[in-house]
Backbone as CSV, one residue per row, in Angstrom:
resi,resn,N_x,N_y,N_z,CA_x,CA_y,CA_z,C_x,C_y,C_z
1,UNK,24.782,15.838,-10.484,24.869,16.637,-9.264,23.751,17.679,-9.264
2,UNK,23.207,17.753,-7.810,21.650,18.692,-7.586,22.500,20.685,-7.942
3,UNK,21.353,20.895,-8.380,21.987,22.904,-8.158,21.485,22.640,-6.733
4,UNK,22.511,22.435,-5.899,22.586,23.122,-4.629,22.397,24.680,-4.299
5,UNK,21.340,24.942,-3.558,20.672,26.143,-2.885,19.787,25.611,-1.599
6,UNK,19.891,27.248,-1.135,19.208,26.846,0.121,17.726,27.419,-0.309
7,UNK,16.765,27.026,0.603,15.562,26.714,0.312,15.084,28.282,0.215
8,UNK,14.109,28.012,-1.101,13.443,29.230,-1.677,12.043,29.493,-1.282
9,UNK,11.820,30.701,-0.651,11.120,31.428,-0.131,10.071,32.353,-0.938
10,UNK,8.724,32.564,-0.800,7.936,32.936,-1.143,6.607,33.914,-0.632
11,UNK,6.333,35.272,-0.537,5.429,35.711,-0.182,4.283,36.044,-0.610
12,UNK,3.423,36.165,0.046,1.970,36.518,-0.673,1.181,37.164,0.260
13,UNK,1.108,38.341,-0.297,0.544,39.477,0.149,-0.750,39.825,-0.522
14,UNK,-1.787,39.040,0.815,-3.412,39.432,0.033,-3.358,40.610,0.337
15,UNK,-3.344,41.822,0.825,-4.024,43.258,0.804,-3.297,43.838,-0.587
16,UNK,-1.738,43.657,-0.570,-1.198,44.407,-1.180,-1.389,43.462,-2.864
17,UNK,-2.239,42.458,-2.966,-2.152,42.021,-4.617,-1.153,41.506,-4.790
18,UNK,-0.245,41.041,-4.085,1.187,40.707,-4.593,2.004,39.627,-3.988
19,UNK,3.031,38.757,-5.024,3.262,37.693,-4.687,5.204,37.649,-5.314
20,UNK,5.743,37.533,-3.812,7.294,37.976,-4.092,7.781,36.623,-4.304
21,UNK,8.704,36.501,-5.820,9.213,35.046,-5.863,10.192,34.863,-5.010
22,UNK,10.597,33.525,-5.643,11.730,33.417,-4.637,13.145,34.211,-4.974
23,UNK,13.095,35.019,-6.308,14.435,36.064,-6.637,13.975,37.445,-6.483
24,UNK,12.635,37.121,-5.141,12.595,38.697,-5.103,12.062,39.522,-5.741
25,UNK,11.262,39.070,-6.716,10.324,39.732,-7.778,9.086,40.062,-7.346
26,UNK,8.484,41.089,-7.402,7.183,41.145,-6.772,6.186,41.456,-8.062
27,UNK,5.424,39.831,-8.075,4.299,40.240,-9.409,3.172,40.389,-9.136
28,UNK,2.326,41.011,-9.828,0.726,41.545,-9.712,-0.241,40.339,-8.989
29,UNK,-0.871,40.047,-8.771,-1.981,38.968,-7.977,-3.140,39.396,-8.888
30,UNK,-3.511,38.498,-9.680,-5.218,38.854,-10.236,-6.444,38.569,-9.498
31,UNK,-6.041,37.650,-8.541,-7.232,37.417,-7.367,-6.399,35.942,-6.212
32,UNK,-6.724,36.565,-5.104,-6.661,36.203,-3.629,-7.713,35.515,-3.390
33,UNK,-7.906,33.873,-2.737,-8.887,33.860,-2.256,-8.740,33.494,-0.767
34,UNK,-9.071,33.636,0.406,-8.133,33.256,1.689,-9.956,31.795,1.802
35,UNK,-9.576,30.636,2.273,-10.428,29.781,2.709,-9.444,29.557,4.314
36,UNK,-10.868,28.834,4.905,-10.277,28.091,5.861,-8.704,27.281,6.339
37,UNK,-8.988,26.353,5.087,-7.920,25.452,4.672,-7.081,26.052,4.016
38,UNK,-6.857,27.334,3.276,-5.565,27.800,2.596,-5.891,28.961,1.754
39,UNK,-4.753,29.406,1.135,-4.968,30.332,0.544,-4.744,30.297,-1.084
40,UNK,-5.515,30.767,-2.211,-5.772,30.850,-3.650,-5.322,31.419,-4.258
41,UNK,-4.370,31.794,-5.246,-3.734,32.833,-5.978,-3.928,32.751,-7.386
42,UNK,-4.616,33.344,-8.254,-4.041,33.281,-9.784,-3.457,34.731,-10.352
43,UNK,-2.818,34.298,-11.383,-1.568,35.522,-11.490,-1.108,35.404,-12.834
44,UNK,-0.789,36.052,-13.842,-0.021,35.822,-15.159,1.461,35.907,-14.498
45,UNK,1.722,35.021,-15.781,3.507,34.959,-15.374,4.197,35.277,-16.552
46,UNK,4.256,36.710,-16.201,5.388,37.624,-17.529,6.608,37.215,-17.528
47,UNK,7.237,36.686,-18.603,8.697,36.395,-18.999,9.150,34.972,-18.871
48,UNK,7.734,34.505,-18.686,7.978,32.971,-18.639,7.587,32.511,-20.261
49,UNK,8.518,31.665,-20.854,8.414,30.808,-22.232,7.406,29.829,-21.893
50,UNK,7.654,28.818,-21.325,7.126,28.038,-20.774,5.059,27.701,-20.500
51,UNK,4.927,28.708,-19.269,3.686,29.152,-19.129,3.997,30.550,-19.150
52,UNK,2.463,30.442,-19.415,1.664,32.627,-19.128,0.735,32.462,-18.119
53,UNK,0.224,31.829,-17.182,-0.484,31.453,-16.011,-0.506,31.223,-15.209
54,UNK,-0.527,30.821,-14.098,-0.947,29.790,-13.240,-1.820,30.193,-12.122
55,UNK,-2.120,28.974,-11.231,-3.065,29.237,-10.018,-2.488,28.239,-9.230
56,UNK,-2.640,28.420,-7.840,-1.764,27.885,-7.040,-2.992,27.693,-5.810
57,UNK,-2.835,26.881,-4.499,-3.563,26.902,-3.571,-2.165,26.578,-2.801
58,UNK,-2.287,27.711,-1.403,-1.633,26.831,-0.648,-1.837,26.528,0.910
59,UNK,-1.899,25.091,1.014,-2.296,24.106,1.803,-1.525,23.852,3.203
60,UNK,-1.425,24.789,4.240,-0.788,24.449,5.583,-1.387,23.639,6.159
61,UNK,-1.885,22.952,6.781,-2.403,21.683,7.112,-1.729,20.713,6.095
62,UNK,-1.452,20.551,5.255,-0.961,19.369,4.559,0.674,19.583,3.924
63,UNK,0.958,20.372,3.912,2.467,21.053,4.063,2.728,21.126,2.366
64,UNK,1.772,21.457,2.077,1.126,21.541,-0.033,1.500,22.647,-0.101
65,UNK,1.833,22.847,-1.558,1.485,23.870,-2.655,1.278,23.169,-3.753
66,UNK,-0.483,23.334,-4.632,-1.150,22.810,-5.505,-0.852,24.178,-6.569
67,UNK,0.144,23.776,-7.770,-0.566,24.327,-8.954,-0.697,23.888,-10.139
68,UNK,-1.380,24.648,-11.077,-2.150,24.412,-12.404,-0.953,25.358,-13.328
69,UNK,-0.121,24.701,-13.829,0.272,25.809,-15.097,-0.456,25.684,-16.395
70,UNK,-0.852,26.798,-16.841,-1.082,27.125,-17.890,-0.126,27.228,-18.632
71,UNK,0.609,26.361,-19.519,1.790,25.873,-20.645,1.248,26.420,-21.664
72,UNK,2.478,27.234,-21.931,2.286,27.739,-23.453,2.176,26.496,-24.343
73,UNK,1.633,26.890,-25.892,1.675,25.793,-27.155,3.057,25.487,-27.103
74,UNK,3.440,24.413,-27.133,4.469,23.536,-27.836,5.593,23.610,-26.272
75,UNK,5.183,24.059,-25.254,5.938,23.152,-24.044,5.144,22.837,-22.876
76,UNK,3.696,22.237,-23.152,3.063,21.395,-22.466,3.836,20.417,-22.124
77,UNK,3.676,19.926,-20.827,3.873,19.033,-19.836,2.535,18.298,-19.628
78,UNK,3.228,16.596,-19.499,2.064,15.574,-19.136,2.006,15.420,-17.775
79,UNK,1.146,16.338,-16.870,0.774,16.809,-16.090,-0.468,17.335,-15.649
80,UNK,-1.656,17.530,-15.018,-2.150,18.088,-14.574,-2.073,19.331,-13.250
81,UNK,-1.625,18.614,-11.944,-0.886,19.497,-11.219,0.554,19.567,-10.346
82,UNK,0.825,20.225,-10.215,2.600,20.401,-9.669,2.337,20.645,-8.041
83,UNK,2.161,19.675,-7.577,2.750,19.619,-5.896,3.941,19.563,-5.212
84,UNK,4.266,20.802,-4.595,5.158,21.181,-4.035,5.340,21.462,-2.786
85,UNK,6.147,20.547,-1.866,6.120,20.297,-0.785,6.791,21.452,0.151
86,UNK,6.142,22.036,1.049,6.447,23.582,1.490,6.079,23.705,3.285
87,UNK,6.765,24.682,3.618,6.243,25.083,5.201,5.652,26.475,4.607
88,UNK,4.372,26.696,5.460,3.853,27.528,5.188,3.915,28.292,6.549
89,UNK,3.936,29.446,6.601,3.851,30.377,8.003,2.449,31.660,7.243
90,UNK,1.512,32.087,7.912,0.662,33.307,7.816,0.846,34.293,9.041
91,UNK,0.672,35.021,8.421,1.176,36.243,9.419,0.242,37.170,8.948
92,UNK,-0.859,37.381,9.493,-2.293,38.163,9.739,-2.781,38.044,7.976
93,UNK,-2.355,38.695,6.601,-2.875,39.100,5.511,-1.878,38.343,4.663
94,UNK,-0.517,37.859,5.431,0.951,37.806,4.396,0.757,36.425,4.581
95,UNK,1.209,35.697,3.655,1.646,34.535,4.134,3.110,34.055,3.340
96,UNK,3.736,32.859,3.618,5.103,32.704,3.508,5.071,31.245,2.999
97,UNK,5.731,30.618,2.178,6.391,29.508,1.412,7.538,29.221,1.418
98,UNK,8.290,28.555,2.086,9.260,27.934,1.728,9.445,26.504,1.485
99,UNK,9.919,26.148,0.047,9.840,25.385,-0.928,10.858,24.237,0.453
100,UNK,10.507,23.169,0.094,11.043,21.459,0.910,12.296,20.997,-0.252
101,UNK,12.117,21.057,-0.884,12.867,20.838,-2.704,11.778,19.856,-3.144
102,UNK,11.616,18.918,-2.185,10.265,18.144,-3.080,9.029,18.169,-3.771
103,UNK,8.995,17.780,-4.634,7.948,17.849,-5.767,6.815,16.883,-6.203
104,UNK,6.110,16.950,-6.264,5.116,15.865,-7.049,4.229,15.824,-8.166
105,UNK,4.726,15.459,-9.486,3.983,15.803,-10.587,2.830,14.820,-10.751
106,UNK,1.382,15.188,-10.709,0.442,14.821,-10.769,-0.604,14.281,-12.132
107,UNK,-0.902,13.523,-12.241,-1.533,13.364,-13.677,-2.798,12.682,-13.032
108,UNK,-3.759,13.590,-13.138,-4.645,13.063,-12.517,-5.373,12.203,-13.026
109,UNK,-5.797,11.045,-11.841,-6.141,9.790,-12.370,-5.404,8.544,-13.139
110,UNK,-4.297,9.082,-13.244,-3.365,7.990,-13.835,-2.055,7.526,-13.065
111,UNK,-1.877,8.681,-12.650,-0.573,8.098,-11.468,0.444,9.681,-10.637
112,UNK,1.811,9.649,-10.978,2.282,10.613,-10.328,4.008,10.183,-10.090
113,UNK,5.083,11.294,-10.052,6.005,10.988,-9.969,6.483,11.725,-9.194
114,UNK,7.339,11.440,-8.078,8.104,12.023,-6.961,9.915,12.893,-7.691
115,UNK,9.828,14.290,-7.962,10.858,14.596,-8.279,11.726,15.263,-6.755
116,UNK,13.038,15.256,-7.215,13.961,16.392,-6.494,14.449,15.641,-5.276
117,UNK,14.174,14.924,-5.043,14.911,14.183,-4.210,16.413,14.069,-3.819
118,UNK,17.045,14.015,-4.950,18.395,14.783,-4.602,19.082,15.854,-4.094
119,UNK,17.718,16.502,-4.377,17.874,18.444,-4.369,17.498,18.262,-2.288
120,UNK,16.609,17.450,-2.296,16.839,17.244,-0.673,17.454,17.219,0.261
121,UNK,18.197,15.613,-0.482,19.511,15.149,0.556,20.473,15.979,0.284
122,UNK,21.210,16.563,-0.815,22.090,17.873,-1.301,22.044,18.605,-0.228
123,UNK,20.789,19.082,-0.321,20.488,20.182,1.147,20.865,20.113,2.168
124,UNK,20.084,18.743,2.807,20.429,18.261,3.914,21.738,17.949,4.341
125,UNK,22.837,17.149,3.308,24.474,17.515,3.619,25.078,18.384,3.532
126,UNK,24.422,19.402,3.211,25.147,20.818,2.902,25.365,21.567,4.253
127,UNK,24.075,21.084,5.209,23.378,21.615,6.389,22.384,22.979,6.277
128,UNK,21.722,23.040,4.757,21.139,24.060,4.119,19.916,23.704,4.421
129,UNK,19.531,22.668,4.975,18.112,22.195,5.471,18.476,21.054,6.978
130,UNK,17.597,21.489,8.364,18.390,20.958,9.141,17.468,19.323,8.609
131,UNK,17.915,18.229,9.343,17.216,16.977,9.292,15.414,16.883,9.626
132,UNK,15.096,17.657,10.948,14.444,17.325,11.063,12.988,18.196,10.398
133,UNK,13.830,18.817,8.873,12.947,19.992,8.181,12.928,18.748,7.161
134,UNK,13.610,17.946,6.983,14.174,17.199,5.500,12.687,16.098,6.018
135,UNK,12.885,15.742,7.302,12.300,14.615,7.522,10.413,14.770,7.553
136,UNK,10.641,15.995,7.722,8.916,16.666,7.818,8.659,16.265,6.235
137,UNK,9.471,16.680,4.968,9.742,17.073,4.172,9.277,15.445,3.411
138,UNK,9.957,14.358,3.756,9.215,13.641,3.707,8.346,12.933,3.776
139,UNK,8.037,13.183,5.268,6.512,12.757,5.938,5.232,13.090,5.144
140,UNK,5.643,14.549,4.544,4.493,15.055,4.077,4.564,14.345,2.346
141,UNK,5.690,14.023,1.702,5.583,13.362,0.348,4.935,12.259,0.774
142,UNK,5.111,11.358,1.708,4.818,9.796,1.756,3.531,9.753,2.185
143,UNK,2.792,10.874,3.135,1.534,10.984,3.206,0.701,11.422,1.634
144,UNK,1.170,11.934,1.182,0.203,12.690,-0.075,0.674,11.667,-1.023
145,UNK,1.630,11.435,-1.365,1.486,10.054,-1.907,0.512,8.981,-2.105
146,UNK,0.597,8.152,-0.748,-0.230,7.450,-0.329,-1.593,7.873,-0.618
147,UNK,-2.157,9.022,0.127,-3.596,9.283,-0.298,-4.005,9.453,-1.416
148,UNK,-3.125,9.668,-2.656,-3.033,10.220,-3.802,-3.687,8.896,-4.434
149,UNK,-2.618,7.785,-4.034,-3.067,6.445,-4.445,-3.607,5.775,-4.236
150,UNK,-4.371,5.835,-2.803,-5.513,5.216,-2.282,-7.089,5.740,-2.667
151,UNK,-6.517,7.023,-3.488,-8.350,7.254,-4.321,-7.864,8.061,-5.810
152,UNK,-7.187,7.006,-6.072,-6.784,6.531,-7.457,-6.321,7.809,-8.183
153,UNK,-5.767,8.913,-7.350,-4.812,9.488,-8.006,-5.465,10.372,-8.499
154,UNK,-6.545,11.084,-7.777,-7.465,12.260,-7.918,-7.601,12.997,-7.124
155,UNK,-6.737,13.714,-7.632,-6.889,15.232,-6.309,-7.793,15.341,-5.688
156,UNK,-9.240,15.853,-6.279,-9.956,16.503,-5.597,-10.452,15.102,-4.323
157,UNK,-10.611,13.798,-5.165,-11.448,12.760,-4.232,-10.825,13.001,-2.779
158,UNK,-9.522,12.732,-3.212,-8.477,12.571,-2.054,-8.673,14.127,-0.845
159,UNK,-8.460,15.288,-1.628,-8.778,16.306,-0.526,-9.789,16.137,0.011
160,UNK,-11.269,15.722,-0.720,-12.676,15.566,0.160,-12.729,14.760,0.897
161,UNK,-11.612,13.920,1.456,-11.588,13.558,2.555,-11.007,14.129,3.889
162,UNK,-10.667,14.963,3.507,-10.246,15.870,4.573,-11.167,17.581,4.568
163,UNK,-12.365,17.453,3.859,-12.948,18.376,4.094,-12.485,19.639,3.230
164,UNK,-11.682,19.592,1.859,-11.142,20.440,0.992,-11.299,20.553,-0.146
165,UNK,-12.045,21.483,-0.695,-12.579,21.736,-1.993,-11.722,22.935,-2.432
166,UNK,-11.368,22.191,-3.637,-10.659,23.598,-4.274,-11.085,24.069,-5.624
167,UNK,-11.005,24.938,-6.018,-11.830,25.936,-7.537,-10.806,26.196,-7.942
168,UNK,-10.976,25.766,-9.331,-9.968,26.358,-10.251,-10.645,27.124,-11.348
169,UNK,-9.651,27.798,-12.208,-10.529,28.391,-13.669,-10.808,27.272,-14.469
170,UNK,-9.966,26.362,-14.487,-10.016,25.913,-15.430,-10.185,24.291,-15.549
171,UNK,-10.735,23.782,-13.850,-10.527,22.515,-13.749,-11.639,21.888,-12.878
């Protein structure tokens, strides 16, 4: 059985440096980058075991959130990046995330696995996500999917077809 919740929300505040999780935490921003196509965040992540990092892009036009965790020694994940399927809203400097439940773990160049899917439909019978948020929700997995696998499962190839270059520290 899914942990049923309703969908988690996210802000990011380029003036103010800061990026509110979804429990409401507001952590430091080490750099903002706003592009055309989306917006850039990297940030340490205090009190996480797991990772101490990450960088994130996020992608309204494609209903994305791209990130890179930086995994601590000894709980690396076979992964490259964590796509997370989201509505994005901007509002002049702020912008807003709310998480789809769907996921896509990326290994670039080798393939990719569709998680949370349960955590979806859960939602969706709960009436915690209406249908036609669930159904966007998939549109946008089965599109990024697809493109994912039609240029063999490489991020970047796949965004440069739509005119999207993204910078990482570390990639």
């Amino acid at each position: 059985m899914p942990d049923l919740h309703p969908p988690k929300t996210e802000i990011f505040d380029v003036p103010g440096m800061s990026n509110t999780d979804p429990k409401g935490i507001v952590r430091d921003v080490e750099r903002f980058q706003v592009e055309s196509f989306g917006l850039y965040m990297a940030r340490p992540t205090p009190g996480r075991r797991q990772f101490h990092y990450l960088e994130s892009w996020l992608l309204p036009g494609l209903g994305l959130r791209i990130t890179d965790f930086w995994f601590t020694e000894g709980h690396e994940h076979d992964q490259d990046f964590y796509l997370d399927v989201v509505d994005i809203e901007r509002h002049d400097d702020r912008w807003r995330a709310t998480d789809l439940y769907l996921d896509i773990v990326l290994r670039d160049a080798r393939g990719l696995d569709v998680l949370d899917s349960d955590e979806l439909l859960a939602a969706t019978s709960a009436d915690l996500l209406p249908a036609y948020t669930a159904r966007q929700a998939l549109d946008t997995t089965f599109t990024t999917v697809d493109g994912l696998a039609r240029h063999g499962y490489r991020l970047q190839e796949w965004l440069r077809t739509m005119d999207i270059t993204l910078t990482w520290q570390r990639h």
